[in-house]
PASETI-21191 format. One record per residue: residue in three letters; residue number from 1; x, y, z of N, C-alpha, C in turn. Coordinates in Angstrom, 2 decimals. Example, Ala and Ser with C-alpha at 12.3 -4.5 7.8 and 13.67 -1.06 7.14 Angstrom:
<rs>
[r 'ALA', 1, [13.19, -5.69, 7.80], [12.30, -4.50, 7.80], [13.20, -3.30, 7.80]] [r 'SER', 2, [12.85, -2.25, 7.08], [13.67, -1.06, 7.14], [12.90, 0.03, 7.87]] 
</rs>
This chain:
<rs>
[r 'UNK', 1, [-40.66, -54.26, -36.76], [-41.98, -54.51, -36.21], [-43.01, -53.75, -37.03]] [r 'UNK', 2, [-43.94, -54.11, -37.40], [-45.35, -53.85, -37.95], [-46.29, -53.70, -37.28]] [r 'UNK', 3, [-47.26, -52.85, -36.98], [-48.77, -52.54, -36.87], [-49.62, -52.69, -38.28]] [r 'UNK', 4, [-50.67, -52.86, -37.87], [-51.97, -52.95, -38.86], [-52.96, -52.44, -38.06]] [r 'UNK', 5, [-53.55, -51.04, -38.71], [-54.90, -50.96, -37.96], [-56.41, -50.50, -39.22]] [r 'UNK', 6, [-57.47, -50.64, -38.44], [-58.49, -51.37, -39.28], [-59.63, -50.16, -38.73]] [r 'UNK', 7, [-60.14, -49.32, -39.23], [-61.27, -48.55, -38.87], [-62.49, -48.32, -39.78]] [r 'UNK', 8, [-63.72, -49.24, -39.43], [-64.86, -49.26, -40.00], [-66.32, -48.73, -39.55]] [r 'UNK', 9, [-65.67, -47.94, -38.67], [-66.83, -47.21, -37.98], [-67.57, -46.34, -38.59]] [r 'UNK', 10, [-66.98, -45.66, -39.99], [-68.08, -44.27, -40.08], [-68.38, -44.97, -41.43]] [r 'UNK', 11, [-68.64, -44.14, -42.22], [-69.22, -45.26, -43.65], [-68.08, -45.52, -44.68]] [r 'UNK', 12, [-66.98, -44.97, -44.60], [-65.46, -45.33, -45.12], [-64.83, -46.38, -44.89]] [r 'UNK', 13, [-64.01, -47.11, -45.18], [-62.75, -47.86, -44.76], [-61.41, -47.33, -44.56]] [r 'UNK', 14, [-61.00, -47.17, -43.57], [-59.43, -46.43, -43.13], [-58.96, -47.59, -42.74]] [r 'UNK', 15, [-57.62, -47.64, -43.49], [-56.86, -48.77, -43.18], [-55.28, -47.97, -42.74]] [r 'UNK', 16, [-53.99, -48.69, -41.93], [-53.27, -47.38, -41.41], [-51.99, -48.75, -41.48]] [r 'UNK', 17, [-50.50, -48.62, -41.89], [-49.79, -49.33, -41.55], [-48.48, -48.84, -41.09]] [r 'UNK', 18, [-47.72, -49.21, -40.42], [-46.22, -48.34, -40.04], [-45.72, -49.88, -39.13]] [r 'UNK', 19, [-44.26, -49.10, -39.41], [-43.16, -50.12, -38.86], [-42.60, -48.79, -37.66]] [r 'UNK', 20, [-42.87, -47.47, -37.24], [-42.71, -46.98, -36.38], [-41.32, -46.54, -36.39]] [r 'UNK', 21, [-40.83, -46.79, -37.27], [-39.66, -45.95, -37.75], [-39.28, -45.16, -39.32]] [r 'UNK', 22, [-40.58, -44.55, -39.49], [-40.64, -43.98, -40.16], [-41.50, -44.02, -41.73]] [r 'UNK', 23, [-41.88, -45.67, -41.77], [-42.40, -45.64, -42.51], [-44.23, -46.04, -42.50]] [r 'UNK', 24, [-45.16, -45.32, -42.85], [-46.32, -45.37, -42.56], [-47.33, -45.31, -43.68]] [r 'UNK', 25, [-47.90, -45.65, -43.77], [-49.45, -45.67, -45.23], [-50.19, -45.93, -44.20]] [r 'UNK', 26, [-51.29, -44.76, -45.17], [-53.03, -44.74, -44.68], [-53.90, -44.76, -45.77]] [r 'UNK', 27, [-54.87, -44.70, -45.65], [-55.39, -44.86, -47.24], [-57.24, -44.97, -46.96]] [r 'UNK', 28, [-58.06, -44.46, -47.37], [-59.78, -44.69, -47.14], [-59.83, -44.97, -48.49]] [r 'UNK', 29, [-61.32, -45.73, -48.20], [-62.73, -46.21, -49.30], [-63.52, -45.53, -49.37]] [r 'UNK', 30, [-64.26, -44.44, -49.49], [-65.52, -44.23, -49.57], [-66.70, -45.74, -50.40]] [r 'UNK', 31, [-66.57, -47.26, -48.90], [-66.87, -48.24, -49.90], [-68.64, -48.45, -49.52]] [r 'UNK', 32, [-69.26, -47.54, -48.15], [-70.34, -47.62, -47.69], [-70.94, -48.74, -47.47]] [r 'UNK', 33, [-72.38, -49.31, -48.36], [-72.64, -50.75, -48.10], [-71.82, -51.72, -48.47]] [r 'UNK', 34, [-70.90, -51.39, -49.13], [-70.11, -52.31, -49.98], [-68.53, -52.66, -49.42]] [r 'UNK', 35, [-68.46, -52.23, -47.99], [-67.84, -52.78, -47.29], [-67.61, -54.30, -46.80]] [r 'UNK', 36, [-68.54, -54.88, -47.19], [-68.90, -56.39, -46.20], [-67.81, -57.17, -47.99]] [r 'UNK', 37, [-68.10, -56.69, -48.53], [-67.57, -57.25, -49.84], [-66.11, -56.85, -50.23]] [r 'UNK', 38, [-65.53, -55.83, -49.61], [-64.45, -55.18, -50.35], [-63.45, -54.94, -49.51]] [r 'UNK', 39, [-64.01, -55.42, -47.88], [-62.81, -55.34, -47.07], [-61.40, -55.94, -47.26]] [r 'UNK', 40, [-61.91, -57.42, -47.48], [-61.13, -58.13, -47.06], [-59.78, -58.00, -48.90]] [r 'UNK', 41, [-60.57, -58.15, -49.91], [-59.60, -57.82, -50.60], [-58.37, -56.38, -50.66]] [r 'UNK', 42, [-59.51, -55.09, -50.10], [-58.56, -54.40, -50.22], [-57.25, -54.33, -48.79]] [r 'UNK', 43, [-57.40, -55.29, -47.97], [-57.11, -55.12, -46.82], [-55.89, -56.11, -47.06]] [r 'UNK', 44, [-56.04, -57.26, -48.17], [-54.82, -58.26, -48.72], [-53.88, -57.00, -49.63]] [r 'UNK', 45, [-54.53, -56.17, -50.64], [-54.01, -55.58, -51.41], [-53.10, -54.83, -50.92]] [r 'UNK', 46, [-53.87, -53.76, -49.48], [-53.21, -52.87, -48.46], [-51.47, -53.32, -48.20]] [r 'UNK', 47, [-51.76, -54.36, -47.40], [-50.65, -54.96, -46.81], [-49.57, -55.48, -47.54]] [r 'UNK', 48, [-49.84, -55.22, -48.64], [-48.63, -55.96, -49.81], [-47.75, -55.03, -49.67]] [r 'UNK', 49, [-46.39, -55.57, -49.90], [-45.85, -56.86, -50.04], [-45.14, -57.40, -48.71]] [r 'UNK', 50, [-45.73, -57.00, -47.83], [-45.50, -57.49, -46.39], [-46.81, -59.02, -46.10]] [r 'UNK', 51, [-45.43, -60.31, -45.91], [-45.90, -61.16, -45.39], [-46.75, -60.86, -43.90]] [r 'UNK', 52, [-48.18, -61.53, -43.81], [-49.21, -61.44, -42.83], [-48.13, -61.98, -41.59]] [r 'UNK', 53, [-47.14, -62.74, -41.84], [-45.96, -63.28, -40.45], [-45.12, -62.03, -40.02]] [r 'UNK', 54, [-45.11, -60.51, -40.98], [-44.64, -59.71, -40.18], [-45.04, -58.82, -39.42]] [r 'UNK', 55, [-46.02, -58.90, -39.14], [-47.14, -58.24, -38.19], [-46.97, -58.50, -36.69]] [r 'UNK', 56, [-46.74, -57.87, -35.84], [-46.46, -57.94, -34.57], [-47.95, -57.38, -33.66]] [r 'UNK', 57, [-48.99, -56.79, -34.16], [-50.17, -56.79, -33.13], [-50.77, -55.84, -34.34]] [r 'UNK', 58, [-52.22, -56.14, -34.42], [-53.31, -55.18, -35.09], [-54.20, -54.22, -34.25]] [r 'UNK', 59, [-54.64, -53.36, -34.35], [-55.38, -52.24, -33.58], [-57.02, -52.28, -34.65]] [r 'UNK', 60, [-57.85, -52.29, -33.84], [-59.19, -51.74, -34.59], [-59.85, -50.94, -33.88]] [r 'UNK', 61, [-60.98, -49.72, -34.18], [-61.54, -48.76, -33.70], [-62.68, -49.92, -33.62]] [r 'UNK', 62, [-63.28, -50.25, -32.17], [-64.32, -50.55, -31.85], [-65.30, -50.06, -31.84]] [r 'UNK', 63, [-66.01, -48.52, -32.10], [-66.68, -47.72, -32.21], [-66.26, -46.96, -30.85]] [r 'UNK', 64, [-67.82, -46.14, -30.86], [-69.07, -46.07, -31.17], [-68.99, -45.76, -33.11]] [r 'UNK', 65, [-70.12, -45.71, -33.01], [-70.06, -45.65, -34.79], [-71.07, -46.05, -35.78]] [r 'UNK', 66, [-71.28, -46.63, -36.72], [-72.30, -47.83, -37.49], [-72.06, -49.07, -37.26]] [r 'UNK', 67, [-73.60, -49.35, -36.98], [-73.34, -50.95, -36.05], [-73.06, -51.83, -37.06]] [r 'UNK', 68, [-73.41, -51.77, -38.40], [-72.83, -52.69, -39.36], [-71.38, -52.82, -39.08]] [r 'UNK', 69, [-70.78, -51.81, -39.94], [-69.68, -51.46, -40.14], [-68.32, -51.76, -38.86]] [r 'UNK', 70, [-68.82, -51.19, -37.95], [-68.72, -51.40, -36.41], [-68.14, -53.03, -36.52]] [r 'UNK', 71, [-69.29, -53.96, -36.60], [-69.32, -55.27, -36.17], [-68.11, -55.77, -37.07]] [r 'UNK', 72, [-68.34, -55.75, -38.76], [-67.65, -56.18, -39.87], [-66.23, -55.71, -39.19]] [r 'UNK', 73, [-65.42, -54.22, -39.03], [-64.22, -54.48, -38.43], [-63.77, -54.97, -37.47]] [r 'UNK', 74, [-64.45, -55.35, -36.53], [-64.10, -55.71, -35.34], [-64.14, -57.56, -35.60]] [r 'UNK', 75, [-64.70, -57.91, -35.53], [-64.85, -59.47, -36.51], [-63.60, -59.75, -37.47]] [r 'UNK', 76, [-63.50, -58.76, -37.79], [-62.60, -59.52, -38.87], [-61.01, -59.20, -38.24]] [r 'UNK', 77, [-60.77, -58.13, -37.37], [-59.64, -58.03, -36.53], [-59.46, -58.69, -35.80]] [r 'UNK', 78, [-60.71, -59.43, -35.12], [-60.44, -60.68, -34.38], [-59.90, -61.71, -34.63]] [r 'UNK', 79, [-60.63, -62.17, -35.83], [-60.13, -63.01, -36.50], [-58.97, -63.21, -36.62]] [r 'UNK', 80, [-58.30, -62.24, -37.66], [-56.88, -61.96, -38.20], [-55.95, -62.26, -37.23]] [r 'UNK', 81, [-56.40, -61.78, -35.88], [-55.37, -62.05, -34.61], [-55.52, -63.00, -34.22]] [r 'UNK', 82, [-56.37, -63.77, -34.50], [-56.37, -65.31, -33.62], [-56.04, -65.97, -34.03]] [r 'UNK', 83, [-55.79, -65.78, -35.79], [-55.25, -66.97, -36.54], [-53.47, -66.43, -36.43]] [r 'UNK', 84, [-53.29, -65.25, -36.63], [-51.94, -65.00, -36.37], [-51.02, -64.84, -35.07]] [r 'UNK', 85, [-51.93, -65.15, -34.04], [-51.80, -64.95, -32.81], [-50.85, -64.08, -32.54]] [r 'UNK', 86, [-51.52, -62.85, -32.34], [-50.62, -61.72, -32.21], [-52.09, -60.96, -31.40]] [r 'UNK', 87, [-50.87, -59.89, -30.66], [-52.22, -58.97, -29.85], [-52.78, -58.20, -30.48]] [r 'UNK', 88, [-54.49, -58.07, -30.08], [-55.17, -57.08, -30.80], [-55.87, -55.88, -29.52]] [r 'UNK', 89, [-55.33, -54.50, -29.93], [-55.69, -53.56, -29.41], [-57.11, -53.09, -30.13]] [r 'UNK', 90, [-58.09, -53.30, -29.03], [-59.19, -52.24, -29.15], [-59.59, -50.97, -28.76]] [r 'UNK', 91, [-59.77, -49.85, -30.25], [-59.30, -48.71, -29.30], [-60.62, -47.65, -29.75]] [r 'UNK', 92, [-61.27, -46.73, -29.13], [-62.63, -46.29, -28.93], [-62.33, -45.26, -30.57]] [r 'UNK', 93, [-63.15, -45.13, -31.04], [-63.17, -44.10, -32.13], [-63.12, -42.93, -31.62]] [r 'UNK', 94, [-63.76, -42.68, -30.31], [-63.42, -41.64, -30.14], [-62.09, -40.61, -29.41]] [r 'UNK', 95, [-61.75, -41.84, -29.25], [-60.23, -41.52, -28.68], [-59.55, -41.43, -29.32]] [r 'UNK', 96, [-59.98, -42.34, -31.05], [-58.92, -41.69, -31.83], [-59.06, -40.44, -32.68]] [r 'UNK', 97, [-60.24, -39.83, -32.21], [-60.62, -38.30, -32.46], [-59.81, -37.73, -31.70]] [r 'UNK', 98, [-59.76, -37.30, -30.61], [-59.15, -37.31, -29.55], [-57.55, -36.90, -29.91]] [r 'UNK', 99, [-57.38, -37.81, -30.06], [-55.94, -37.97, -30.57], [-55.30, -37.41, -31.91]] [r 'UNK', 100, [-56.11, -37.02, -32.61], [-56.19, -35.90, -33.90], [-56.32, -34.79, -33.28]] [r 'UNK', 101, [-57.05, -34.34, -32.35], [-57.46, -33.11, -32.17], [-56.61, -32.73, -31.25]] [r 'UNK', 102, [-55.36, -33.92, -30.20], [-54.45, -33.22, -29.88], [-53.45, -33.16, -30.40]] [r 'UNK', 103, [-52.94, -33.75, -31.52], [-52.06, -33.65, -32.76], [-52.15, -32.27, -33.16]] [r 'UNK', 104, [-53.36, -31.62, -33.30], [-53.46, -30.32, -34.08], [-53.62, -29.33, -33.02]] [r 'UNK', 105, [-53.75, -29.47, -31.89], [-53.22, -28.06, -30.85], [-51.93, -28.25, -30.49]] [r 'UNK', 106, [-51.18, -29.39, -30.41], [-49.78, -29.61, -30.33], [-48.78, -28.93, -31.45]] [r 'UNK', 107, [-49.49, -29.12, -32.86], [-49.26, -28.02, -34.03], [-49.31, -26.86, -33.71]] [r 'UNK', 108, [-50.28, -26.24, -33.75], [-50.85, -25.17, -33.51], [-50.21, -24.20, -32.32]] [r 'UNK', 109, [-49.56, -24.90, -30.95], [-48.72, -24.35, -29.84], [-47.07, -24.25, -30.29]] [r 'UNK', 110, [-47.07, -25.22, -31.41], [-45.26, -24.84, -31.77], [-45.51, -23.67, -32.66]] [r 'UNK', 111, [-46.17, -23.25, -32.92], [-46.24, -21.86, -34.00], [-45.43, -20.68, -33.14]] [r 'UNK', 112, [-44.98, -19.83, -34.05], [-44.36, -19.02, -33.50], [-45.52, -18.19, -32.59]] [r 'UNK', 113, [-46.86, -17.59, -33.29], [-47.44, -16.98, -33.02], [-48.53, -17.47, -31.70]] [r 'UNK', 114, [-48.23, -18.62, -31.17], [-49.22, -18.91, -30.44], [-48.51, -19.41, -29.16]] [r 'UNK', 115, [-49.33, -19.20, -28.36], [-49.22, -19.06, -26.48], [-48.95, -20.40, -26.50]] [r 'UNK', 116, [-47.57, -21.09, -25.74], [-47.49, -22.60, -25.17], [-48.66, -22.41, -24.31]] [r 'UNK', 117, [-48.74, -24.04, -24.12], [-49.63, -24.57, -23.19], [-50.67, -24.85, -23.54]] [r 'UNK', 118, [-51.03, -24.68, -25.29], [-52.07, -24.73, -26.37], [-52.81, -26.11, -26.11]] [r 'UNK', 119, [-51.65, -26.92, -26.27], [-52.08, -28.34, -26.20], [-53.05, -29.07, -24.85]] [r 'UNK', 120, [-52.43, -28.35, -23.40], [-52.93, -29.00, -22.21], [-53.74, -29.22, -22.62]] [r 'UNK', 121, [-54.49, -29.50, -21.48], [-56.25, -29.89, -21.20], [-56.62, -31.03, -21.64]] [r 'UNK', 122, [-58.14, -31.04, -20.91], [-58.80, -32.53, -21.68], [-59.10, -32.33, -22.84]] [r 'UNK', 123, [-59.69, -33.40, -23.84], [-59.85, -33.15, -24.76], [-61.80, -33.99, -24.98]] [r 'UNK', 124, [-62.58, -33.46, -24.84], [-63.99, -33.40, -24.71], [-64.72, -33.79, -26.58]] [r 'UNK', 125, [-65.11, -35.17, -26.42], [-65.40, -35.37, -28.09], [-66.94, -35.76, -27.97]] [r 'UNK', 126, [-67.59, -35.31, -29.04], [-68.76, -35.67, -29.31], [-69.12, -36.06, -30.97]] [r 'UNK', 127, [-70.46, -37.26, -30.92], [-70.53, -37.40, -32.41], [-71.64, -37.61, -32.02]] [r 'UNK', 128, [-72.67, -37.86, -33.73], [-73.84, -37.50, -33.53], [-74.06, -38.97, -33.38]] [r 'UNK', 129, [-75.46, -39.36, -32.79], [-75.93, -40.49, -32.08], [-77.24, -40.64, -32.98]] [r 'UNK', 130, [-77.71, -41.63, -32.81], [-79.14, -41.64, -33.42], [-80.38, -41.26, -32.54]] [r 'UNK', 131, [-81.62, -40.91, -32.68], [-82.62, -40.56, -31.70], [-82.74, -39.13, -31.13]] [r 'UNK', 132, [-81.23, -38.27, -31.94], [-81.20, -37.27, -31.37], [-80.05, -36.64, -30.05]] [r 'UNK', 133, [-79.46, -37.97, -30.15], [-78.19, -38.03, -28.99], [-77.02, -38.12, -29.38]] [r 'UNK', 134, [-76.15, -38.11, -28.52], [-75.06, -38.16, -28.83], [-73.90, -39.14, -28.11]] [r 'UNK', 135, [-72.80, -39.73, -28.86], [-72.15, -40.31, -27.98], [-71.14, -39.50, -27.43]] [r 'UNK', 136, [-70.49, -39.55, -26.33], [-69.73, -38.56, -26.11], [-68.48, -39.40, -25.09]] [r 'UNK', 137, [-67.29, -38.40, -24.69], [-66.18, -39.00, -24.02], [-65.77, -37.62, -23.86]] [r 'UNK', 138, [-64.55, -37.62, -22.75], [-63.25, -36.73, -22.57], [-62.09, -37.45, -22.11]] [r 'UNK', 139, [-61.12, -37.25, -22.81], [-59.74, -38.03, -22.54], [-59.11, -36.84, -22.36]] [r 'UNK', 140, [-57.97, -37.19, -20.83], [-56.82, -36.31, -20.76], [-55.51, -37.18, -21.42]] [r 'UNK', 141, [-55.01, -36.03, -21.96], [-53.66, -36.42, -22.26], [-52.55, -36.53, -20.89]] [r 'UNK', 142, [-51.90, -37.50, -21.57], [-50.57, -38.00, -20.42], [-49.52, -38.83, -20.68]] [r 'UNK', 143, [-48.43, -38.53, -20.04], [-47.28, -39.42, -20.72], [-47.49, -40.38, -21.16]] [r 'UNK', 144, [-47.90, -41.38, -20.92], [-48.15, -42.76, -21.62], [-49.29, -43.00, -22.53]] [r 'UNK', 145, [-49.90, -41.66, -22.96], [-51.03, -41.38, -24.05], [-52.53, -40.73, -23.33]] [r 'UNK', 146, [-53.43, -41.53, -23.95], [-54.85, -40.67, -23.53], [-55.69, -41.50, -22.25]] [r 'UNK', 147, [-55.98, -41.25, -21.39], [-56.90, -41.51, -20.16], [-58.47, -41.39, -20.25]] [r 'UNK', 148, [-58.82, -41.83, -19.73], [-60.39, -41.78, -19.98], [-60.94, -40.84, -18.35]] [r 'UNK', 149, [-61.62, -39.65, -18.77], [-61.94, -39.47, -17.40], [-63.49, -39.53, -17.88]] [r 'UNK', 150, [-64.45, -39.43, -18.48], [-65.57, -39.65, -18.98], [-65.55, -40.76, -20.02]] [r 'UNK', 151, [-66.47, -41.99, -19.44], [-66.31, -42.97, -20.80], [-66.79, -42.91, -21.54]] [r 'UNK', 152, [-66.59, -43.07, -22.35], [-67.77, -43.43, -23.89], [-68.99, -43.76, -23.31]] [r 'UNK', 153, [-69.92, -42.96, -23.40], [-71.33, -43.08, -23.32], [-72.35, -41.89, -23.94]] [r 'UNK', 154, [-73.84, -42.72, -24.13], [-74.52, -42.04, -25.15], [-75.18, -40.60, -24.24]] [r 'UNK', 155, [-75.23, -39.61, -24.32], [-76.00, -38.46, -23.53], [-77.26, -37.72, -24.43]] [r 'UNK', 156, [-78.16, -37.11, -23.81], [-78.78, -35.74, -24.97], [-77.97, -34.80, -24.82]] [r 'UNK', 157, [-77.97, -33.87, -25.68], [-77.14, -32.54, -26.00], [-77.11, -31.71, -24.12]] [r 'UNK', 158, [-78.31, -31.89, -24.11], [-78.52, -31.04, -22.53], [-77.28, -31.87, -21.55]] [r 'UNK', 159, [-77.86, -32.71, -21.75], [-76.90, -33.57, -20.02], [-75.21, -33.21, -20.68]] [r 'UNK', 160, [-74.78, -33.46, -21.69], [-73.51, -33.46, -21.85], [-73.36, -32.34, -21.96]] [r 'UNK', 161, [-74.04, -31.07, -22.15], [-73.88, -29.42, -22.16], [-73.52, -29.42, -20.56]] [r 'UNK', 162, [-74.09, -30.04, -19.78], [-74.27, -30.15, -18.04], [-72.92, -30.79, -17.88]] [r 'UNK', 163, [-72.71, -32.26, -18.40], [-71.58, -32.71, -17.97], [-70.24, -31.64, -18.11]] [r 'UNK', 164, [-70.52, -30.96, -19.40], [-68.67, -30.22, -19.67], [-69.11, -28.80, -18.56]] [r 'UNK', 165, [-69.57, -28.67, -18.17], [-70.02, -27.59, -17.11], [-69.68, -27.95, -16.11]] [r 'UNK', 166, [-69.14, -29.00, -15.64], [-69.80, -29.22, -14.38], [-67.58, -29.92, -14.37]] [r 'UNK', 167, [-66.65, -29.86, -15.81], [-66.02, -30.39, -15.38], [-64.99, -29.08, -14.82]] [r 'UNK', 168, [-64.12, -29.62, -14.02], [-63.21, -28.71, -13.18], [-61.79, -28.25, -14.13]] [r 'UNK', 169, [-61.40, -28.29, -15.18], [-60.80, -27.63, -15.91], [-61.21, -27.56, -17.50]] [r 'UNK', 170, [-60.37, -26.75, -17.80], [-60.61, -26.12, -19.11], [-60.56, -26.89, -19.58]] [r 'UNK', 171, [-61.71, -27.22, -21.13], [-61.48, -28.81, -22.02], [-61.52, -27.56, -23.32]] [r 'UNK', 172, [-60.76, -28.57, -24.32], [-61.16, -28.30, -25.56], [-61.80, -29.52, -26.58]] [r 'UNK', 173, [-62.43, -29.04, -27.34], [-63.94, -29.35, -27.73], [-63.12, -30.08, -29.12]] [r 'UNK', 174, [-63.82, -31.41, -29.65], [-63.95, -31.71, -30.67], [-64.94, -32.93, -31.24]] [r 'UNK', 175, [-65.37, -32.27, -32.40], [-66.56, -32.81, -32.91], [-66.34, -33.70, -34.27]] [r 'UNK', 176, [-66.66, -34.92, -33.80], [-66.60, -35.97, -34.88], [-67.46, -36.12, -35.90]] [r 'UNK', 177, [-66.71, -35.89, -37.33], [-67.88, -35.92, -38.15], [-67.81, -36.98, -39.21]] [r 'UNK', 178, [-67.99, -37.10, -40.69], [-68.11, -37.97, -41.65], [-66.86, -38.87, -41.95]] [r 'UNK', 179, [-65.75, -38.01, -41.73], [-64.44, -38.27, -42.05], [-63.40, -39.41, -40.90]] [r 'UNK', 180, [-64.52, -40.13, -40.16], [-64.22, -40.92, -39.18], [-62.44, -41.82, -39.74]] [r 'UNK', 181, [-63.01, -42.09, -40.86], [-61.53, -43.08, -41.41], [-60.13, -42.48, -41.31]] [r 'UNK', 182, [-60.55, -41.17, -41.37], [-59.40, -40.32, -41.64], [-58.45, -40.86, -40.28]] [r 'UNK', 183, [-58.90, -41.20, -39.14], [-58.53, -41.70, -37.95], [-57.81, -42.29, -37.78]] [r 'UNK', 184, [-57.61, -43.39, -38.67], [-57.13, -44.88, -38.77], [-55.73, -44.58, -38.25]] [r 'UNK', 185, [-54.43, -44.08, -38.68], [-53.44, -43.70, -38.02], [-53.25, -43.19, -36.49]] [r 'UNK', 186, [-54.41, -42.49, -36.00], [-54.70, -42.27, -34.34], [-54.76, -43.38, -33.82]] [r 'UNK', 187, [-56.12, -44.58, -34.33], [-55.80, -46.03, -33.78], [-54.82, -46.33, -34.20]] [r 'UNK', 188, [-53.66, -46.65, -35.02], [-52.41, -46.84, -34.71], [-51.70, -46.39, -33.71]] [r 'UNK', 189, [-51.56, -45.20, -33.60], [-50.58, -44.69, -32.58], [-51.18, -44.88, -31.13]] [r 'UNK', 190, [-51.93, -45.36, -30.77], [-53.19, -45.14, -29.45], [-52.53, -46.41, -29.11]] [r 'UNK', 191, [-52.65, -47.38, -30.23], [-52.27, -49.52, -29.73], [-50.86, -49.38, -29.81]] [r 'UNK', 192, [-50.10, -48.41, -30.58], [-48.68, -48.41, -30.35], [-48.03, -48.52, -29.24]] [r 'UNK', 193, [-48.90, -46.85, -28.66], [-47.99, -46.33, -27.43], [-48.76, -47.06, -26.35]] [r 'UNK', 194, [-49.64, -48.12, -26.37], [-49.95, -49.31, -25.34], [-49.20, -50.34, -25.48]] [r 'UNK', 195, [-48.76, -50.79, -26.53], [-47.53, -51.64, -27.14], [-46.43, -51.65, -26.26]] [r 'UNK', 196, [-46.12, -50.38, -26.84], [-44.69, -49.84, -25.66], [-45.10, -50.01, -24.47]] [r 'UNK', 197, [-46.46, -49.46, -23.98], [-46.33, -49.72, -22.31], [-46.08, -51.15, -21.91]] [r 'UNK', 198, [-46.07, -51.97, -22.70], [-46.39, -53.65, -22.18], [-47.31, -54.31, -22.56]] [r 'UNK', 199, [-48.37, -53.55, -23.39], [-50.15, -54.19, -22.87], [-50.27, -54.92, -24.55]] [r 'UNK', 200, [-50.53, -56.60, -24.00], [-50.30, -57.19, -24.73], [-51.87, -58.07, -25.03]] [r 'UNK', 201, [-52.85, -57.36, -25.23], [-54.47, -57.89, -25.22], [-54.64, -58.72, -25.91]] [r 'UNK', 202, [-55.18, -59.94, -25.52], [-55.64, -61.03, -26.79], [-57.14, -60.54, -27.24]] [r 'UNK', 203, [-56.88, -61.10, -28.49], [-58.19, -60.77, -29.63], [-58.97, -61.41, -29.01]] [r 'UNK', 204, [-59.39, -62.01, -28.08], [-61.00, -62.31, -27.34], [-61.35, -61.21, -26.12]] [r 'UNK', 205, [-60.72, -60.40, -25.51], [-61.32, -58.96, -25.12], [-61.97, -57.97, -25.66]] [r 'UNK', 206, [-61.37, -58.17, -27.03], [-61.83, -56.95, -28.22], [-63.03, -57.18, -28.32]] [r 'UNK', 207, [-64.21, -56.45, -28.08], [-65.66, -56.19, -28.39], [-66.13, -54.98, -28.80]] [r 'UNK', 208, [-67.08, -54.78, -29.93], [-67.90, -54.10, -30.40], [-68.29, -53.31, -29.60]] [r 'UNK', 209, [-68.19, -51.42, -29.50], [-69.21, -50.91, -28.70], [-70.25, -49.96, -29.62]] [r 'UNK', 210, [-71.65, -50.42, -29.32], [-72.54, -49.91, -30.29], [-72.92, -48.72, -29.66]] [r 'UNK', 211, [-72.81, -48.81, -28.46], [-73.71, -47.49, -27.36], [-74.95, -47.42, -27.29]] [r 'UNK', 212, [-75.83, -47.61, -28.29], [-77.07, -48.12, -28.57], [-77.57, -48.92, -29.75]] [r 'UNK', 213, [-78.64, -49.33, -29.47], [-79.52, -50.51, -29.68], [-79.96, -50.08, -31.40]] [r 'UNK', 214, [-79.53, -50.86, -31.91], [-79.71, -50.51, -33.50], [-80.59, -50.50, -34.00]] [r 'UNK', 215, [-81.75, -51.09, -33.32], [-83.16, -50.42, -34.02], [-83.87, -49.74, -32.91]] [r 'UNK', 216, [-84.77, -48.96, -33.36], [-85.77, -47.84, -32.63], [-86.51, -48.46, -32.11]] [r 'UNK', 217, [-86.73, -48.36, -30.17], [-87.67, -49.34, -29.91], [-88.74, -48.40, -28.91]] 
</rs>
């Protein structure tokens, strides 16, 4: 079985592939505007020499993110799944922050030198927004992966300083920055371990989330 996942949210291209037993490639563009032009070849190139018939479901980071960029992956993951009819997982960028940042306290708690229990907690993400805001989320971790107890939505610095105040256990903090692509393997593993649960989404659920309105009004 094969995954393909597709992340065009920050100004990179992260592309992520694995058969889930061991074998996996990731790979970024620094391709910026020149994404709308360079996806799709490097995305044929990516996948070689695996026939597009061995693909069993694709994953794309829906944002939040750049609404270009944003739209171009999500469009074209649609696509890909509707012609191959296979399920497509849409999965928040910031969850697949999220999911890095509990990768690396999960590290960080097997050390000899450090206190178990490193990993618990929610995991509280923010990135920068336009206008001065921010989009923000907190996912708890849990057996069957990450939960949403705050959704993806846009805040000012104040209200979401208020929101993590106001939540009832300890969160640890992580902040999304340029290196969004680097991700692309988190949305893999995020549509995986939904895979495994059963959850079999057709590519017409999958939608774009911009969080806000792409021009200044």
């Amino acid at each position: 079985m094969l995954g393909l996942a597709i992340h065009t949210c920050g100004p990179a291209l992260g592309l992520a592939l694995g058969n889930f037993e061991g074998e996996i490639r990731q790979q970024t563009w620094p391709l910026g505007r020149d994404l709308s032009t360079q996806l799709h070849p490097l995305l044929i190139e990516f996948v070689a020499p695996h026939p597009w018939s061995d693909f069993s479901f694709l994953a794309v980071a829906q944002g939040p993110g750049g609404f270009t960029g944003t739209r171009i992956g999500v469009v074209t993951a649609r696509t890909l799944a509707q012609q191959l009819e296979i399920p497509l997982f849409g999965v928040s960028s910031l969850a697949a922050v999220a999911q890095r940042a509990l990768k690396d306290l999960s590290s960080q708690s097997q050390g000899p030198s450090q206190s178990q229990g490193k990993a618990d907690g929610a995991i509280a993400v923010e990135m920068q927004a336009r206008r001065g805001q921010l989009f923000t989320a907190i996912y708890q971790p849990t057996a069957s992966g990450l939960e949403s107890v705050h959704a993806d939505q846009v805040l000012s610095a104040e209200d979401w300083e208020k929101q993590l105040s106001q939540h009832p256990h300890p969160l640890h903090r992580a902040i999304a920055g340029e290196d969004l692509a680097e991700t692309v393997t988190q949305v893999l593993d995020l549509a995986h371990q939904r895979w495994t649960g059963g959850d079999r989404p057709d590519w017409s659920t999958v939608l774009p989330y911009y969080g806000q309105h792409p021009v200044d009004r």
